[in-house]
Legacy VTK file of the C-alpha trace (Angstrom):
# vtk DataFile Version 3.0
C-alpha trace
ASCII
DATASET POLYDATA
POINTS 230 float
0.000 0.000 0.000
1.415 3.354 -0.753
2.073 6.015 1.397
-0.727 8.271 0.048
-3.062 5.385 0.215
-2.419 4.863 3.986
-2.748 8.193 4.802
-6.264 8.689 2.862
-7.788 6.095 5.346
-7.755 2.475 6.220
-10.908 0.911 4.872
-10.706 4.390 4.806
-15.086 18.084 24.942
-17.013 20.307 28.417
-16.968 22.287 31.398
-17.579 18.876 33.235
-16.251 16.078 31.529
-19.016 14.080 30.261
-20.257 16.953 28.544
-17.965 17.243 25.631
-18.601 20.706 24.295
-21.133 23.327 24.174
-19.049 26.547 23.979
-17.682 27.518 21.099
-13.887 28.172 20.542
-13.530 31.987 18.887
-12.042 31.327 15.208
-8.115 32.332 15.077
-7.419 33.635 12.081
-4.090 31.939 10.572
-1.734 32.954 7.404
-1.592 30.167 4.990
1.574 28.305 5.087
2.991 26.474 1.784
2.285 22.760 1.623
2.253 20.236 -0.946
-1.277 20.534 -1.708
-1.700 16.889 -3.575
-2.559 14.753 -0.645
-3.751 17.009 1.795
-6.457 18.655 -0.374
-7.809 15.347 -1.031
-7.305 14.293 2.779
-9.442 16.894 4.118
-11.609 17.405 0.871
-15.175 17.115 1.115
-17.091 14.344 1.913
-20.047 14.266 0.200
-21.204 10.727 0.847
-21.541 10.910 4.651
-24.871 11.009 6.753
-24.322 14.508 6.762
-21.680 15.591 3.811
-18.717 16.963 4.980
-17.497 20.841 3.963
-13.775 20.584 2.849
-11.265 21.476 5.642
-8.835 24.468 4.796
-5.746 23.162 5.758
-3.376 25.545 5.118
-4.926 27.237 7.685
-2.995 24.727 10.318
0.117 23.978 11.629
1.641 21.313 8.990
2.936 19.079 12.224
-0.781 18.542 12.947
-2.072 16.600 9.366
-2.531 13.648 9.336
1.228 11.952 9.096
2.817 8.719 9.097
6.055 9.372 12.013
8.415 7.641 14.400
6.514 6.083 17.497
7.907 8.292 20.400
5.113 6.202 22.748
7.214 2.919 23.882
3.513 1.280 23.305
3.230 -1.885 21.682
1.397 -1.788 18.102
-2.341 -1.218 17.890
-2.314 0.928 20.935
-3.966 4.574 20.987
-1.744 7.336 23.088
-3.156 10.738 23.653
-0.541 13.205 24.059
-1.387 15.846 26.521
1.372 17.963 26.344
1.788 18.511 22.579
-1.423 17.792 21.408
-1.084 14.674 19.773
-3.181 11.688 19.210
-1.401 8.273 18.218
-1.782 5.086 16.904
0.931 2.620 17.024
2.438 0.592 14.285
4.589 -2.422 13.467
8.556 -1.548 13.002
8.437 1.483 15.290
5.646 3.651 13.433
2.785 5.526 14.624
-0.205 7.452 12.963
-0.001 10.931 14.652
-2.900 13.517 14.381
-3.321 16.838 15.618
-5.929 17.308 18.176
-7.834 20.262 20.045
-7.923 19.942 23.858
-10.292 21.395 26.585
-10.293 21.606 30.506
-12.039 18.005 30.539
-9.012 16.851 28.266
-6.322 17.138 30.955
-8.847 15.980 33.607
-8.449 12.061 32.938
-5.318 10.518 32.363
-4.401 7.104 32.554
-4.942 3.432 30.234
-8.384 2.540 29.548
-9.458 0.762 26.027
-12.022 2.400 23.751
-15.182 0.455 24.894
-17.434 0.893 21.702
-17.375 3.885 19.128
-20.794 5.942 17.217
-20.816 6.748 14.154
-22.694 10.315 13.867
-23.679 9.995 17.548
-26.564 11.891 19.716
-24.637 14.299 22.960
-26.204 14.360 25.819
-25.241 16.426 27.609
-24.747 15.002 32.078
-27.567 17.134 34.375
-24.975 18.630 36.140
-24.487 20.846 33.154
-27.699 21.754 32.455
-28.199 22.439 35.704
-25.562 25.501 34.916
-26.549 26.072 31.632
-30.917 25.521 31.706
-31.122 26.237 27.530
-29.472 22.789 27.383
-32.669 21.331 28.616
-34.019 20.147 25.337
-30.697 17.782 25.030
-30.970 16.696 28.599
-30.945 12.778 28.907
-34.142 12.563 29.575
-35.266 14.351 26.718
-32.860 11.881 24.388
-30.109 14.283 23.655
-29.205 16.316 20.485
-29.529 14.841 16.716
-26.534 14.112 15.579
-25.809 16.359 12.855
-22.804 19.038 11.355
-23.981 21.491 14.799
-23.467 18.357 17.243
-20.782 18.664 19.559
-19.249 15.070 18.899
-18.853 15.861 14.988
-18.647 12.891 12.460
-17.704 9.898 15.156
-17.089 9.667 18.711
-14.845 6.610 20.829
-15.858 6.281 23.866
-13.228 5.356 26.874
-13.804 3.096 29.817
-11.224 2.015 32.305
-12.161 -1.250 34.506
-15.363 -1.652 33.096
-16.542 1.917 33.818
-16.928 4.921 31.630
-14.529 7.504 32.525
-17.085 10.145 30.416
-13.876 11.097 28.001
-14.576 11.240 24.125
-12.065 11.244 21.096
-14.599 13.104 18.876
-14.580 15.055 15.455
-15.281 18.803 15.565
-15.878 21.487 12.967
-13.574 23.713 14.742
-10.722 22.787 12.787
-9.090 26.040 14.073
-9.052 24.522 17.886
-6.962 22.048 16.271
-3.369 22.080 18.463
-4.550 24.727 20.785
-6.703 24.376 24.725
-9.929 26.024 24.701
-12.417 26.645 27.255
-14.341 23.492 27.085
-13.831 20.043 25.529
-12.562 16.196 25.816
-10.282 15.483 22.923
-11.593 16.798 19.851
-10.316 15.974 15.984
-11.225 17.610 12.753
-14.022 15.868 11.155
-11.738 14.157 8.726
-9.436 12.820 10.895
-11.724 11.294 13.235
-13.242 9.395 10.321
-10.041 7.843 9.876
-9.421 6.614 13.169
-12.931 5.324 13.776
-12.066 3.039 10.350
-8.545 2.124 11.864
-9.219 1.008 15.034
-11.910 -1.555 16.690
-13.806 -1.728 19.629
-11.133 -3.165 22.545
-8.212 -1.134 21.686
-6.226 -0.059 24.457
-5.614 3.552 25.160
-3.200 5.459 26.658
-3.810 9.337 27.623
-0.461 10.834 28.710
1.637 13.764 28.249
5.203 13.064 26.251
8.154 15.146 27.371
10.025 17.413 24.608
12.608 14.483 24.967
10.736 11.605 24.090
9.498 13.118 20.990
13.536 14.494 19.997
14.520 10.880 20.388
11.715 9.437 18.232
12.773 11.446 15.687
LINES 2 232
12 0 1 2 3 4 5 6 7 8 9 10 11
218 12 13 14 15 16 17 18 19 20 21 22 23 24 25 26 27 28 29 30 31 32 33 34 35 36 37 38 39 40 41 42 43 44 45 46 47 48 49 50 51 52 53 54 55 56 57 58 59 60 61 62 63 64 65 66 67 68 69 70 71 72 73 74 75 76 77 78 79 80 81 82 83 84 85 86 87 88 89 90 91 92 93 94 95 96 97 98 99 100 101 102 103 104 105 106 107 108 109 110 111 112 113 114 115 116 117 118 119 120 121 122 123 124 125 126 127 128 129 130 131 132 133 134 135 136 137 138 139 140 141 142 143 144 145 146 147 148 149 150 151 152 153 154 155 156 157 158 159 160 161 162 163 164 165 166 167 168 169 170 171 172 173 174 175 176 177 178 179 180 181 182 183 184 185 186 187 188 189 190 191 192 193 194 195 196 197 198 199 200 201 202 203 204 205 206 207 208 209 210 211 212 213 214 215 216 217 218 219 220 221 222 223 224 225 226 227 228 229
């Protein structure tokens, strides 16, 4: 399989935790930065043939180090293993013959509130947010979504974008989400509320790449570890 190919896709958030996103991040503006345009413009392209088609992404808009990229494993996890890096805001996924999948990801309060192993205990594709009572205790226009009223639609609006994975540690769920976002421009940067949040595209990806069961790693890699990977 090429390199292109792999990269394209195999088979292809919160002021409390569980919450995983109501406020929105303000938009950073960003200079475009020169890139070899071939993959990545098909990489975060449209995606017309989802539930809800997808708007293309503009990339050149972010940081190159957070595309979607093939690099050295700086984890020390064995292969098939998911790592969330804290610290540089990273998301991994481990190969054979020292390798990893790194994305770039967007982090909240809630995503430095859990850390730890776990395994990723089932995933949804386009899935409903509801958001926990506690928070719509604070925030009462959230009623509508409550649980008991079934939570929000999933849709392009929803706070847990294209596909969520959720993350339970012995047997219970720690209420932390990877999910897709159509903030791209939180991408690599903390805002006020969130778990771990992806851009749309990305999260599509992973969801095809790994499977119910995979173990899961959220962490924060020293400046060293990632030098000596490289």
């Amino acid at each position: 399989m090429s390199r292109r190919a792999f990269l394209l896709g195999a088979g292809a958030a919160v002021t409390t935790l569980a919450g995983c996103t109501t406020t929105r991040a303000p938009r950073v503006a960003a200079a475009p930065l020169p890139v070899n345009t071939s993959i990545y413009a098909s990489m975060y392209g449209p995606q017309p043939n989802e539930l809800f088609p997808l708007p293309a992404v503009p990339y050149e808009k972010i940081e190159p180090r957070f595309y979607r990229q093939m690099v050295a494993n700086p984890t020390g996890e064995r292969p098939g293993t998911l790592v969330v890096d804290t610290a540089n805001h990273f998301l991994y996924l481990t190969y054979e013959n020292g390798q990893a999948m790194r994305y770039g990801v967007g982090l909240g309060r809630a995503g430095f509130e859990w850390a730890g192993r776990g395994v990723i205990q089932y995933k949804r594709h386009w899935p409903r947010w509801t958001p926990p009572d506690e928070m719509v205790a604070r925030q009462p226009e959230l009623q509508p979504y409550s649980i008991a009223n079934g939570g929000m639609e999933p849709g392009l609006t929803n706070p847990l974008g294209a596909r969520a994975l959720y993350i339970f540690q012995n047997g219970e769920d720690t209420l932390y989400r990877i999910h897709g976002s159509p903030e791209w421009w939180t991408i690599g940067k903390s805002v006020s509320s969130g778990c771990v949040r992806m851009i749309n595209q990305d999260v599509i990806d992973l969801y095809n790449r790994v499977p119910n069961g995979t173990p899961i790693v959220v962490t924060s890699l020293s400046a060293a570890e990632l030098e000596y990977a490289a």
